[in-house]
KEVO-325370 format. One record per residue (C-alpha): residue in one letter; z, x, y. Coordinates in steps of 0.5 Angstrom, whole numbers, plus 500, padded with zeros to 3 digits. Example, Ala and Ser with C-alpha at 12.3 -4.5 7.8 and 13.67 -1.06 7.14 Angstrom:
2
a516525491/s514527498/
//
This chain:
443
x500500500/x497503506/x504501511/x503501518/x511502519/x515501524/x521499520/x526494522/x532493520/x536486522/x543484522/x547478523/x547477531/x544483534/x537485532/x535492531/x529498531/x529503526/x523508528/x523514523/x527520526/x530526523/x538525522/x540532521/x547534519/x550536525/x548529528/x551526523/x557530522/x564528525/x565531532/x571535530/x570539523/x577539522/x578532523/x584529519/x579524518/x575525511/x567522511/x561525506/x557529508/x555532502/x548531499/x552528492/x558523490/x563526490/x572525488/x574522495/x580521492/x582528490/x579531497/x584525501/x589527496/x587536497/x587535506/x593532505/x597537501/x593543505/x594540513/x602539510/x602547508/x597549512/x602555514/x604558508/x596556504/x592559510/x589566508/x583567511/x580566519/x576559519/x577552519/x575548512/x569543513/x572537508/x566533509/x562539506/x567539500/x563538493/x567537487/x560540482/x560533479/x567532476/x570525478/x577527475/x581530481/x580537477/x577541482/x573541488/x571547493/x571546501/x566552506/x572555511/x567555518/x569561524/x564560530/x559557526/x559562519/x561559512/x567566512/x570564505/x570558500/x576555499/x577552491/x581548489/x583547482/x589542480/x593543472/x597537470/x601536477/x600542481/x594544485/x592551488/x588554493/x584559491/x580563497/x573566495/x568570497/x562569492/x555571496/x551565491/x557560494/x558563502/x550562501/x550555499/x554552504/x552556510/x545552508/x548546506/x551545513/x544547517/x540543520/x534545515/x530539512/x534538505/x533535497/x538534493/x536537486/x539534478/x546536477/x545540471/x550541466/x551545460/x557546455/x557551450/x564551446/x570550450/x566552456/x563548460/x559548467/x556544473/x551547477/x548543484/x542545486/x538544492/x532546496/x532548504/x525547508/x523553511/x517552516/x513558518/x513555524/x520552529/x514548532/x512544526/x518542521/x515536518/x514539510/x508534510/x503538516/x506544517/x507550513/x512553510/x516554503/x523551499/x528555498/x533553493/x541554492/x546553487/x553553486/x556553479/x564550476/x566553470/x572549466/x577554462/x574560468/x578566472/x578562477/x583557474/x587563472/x588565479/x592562486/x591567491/x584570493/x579572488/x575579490/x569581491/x568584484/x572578481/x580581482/x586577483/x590579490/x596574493/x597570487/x602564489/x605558486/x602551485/x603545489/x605537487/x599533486/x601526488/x600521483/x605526479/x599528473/x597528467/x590525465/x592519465/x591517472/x584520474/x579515477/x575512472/x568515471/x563512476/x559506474/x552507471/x546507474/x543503468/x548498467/x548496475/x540495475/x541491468/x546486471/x541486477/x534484473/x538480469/x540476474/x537468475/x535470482/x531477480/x528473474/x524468478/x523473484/x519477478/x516471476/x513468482/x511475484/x507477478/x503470478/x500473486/x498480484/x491477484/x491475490/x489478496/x496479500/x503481499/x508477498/x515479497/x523476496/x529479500/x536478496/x542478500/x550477499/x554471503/x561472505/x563466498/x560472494/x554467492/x546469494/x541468499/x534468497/x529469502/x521470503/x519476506/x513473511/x506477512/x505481518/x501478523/x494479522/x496483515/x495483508/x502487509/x510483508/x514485514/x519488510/x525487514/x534488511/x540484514/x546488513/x547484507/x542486503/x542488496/x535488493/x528487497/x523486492/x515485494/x509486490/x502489491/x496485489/x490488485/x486494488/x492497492/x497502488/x500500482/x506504483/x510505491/x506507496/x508513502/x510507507/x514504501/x518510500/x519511506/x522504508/x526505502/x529512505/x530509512/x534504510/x539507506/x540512512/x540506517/x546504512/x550509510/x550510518/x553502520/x557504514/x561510518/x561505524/x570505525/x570498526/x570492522/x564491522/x561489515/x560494510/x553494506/x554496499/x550503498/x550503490/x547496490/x541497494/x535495490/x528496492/x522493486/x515493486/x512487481/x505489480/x499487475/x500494472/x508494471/x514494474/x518498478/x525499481/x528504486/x536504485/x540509490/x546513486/x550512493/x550519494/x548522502/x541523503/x537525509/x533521512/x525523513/x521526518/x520521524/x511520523/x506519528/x501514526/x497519525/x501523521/x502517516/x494516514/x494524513/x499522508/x496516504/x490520505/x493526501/x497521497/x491518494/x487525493/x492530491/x496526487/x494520485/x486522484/x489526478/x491519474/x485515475/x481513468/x475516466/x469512465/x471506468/x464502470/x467496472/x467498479/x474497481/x479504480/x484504474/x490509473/x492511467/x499509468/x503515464/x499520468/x500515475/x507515474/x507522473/x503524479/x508520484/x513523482/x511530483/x508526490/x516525490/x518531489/x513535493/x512531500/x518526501/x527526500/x529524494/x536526493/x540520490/x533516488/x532513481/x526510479/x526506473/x520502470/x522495467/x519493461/x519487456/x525491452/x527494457/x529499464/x526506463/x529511468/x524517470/x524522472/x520530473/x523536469/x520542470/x513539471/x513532466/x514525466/x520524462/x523516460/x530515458/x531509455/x537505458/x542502453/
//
């Protein structure tokens, strides 16, 4: 779908225009870093509750845990994939510059504070506090014995030239950086500072965690994507939506369903009505949104479209930013939203994990058909069927699926992005490792 976007965004009484604009961290980011005040600004979901907790303990002992000049960035603090107030580590910033990385190990009802200097993790953070265009990588795990270790990793844009940033136009290359948490490793067996080589200095003792220990009181694992998307496409709502879009797939126009939540917890289903003039929905979201659904009628993509992606981005950025309005405003429910393309080819469905993301480029008009056009030529030309006489374009779908991933990849921000495919058995998750198109099953 060849959008010509402007994406708007609507809420109960005000109305508002959301034009595409880079949102970089430091915008986003609390105006004073050592705020007692903890809001995410890391590209993952994180343990908040064990970051709440560790502030806490670390501004009431800040005298006697203090071993290194700078101040810690808590919005930065990632806890490498663990949801069990186990371990988390925080960049220590002066005039700037990540100076240290502070982790955070607990042991049953003690946590202790560990000061770092690992190049890899000074690197990471310094990076993940840049202005630099980032995505969120997979968060790769690996167990073997009784060691098992997370890694993140992420990529920077570096453009070669500071007057065109834009990934999509300019030149330039990604950078990736990673940092890794082993369980059962030195850093556990030490509570003072960790030495360039690895040595031990300053030990010192624990101090209490609130919820008085043990594993028995960790939070439980986050909800799992496929299970939210299953009780959402099962949903009555949803099923009829489907049904009437894929019935309009021959026609020669969009059309489209917005789903919403009312204040009694039921849902409004509302038409999404075709821009003046335009074969196209005018995708619109109030703050109560959930799921935006529409379709694409035969000779457009069969799969999303740059505009599409984009829309998406917008919206999740849009929110995410309402959200951290300290009123008491209405909160959109980040891990809900829902985007779902119905087309003659299949089904499709954008869900967002409620990680951070960043938004995308603020594109002129121009820029956006350089983008469809290298869309259609670069990546989707690859998918389309051989010896096809009827005239009209066909895509082989595997190989489809696969080119907009890497087009994904390549061109636009897919951190906290999972694409998944619906069946008739089912939702498949998709995604790219090391070049291929991988389907997962959901159970």
């Amino acid at each position: 779908m060849k959008k010509n976007l402007i994406f708007r965004l609507f809420l109960p009484i005000v109305l508002f225009t959301l034009f595409h604009s880079c949102i970089h961290d430091e915008t986003l980011a609390s105006s004073d870093p050592a705020s007692k005040e903890y809001t995410n600004k890391s590209l993952w979901k994180e343990d908040e509750k064990y970051i709440m907790n560790v502030m806490k303990i670390y501004q009431d002992n800040e005298l006697k845990i203090k071993k290194s000049n700078g101040i810690p960035y808590w919005n930065y603090a990632t806890t490498v994939d663990q949801y069990d107030e186990s371990f988390l580590m925080v960049p220590i910033v002066e005039n700037g510059k990540v100076v240290s990385v502070l982790q955070v190990p607990r042991h049953k009802d003690k946590v202790y504070f560990v000061y770092t200097f690992s190049e890899p993790d000074l690197q990471f953070f310094q990076n993940l506090l840049s202005s630099r265009l980032k995505k969120a990588m997979k968060t790769m795990s690996d167990e073997t014995s009784k060691l098992t270790c997370s890694t993140l990793t992420y990529s920077v844009w570096h453009p070669d030239s500071e007057s065109n940033s834009d990934p999509s136009s300019g030149s330039g290359h990604w950078e990736t950086y990673h940092v890794t948490r082993c369980s059962f490793s030195q850093i556990t067996e030490c509570v003072g500072i960790v030495g360039p080589d690895g040595e031990c200095n300053e030990g010192g003792g624990g101090y209490d965690y609130p919820t008085g220990g043990g594993t028995g009181s960790n939070p439980p694992n986050p909800p799992n994507p496929c299970d939210k998307l299953k009780m959402q496409t099962s949903n009555i709502t949803f099923k009829n939506n489907i049904t009437s879009l894929a019935g309009k797939t021959s026609d020669s126009y969009e059309s489209g369903y917005r789903i919403g939540t009312n204040s009694d917890g039921t849902l409004q289903n509302q038409i999404l009505q075709n821009k003046p003039g335009s074969q196209q929905v005018d995708l619109k979201a109030f703050s109560n949104t959930i799921t935006i659904m529409h379709s694409h009628y035969d000779g457009l993509y069969p799969i999303f479209s740059p505009g599409d992606v984009i829309f998406f981005n917008q919206w999740i950025v849009w929110a995410q930013n309402w959200n951290a309005i300290p009123t008491n405003t209405p909160k959109i429910p980040l891990n809900n939203l829902t985007f779902t393309l119905v087309t003659s080819n299949g089904n499709y469905s954008f869900n967002f994990d409620g990680t951070s993301t960043a938004s995308l480029p603020n594109y002129t008009q121009q820029q956006l058909e350089d983008l469809d056009r290298k869309y259609s030529e670069d990546y989707l030309n690859n998918a389309v069927t051989v010896g096809n006489v009827s005239g009209n374009i066909s895509y082989d779908m595997d190989k489809l699926e696969k080119q907009f991933l890497k087009f994904m990849n390549d061109k636009m921000n897919i951190a906290g992005l999972k694409l998944y495919k619906t069946t008739e058995s089912g939702n498949i998750q998709l995604d790219l490792v090391n070049g291929n198109r991988t389907a997962t099953n959901c159970p």
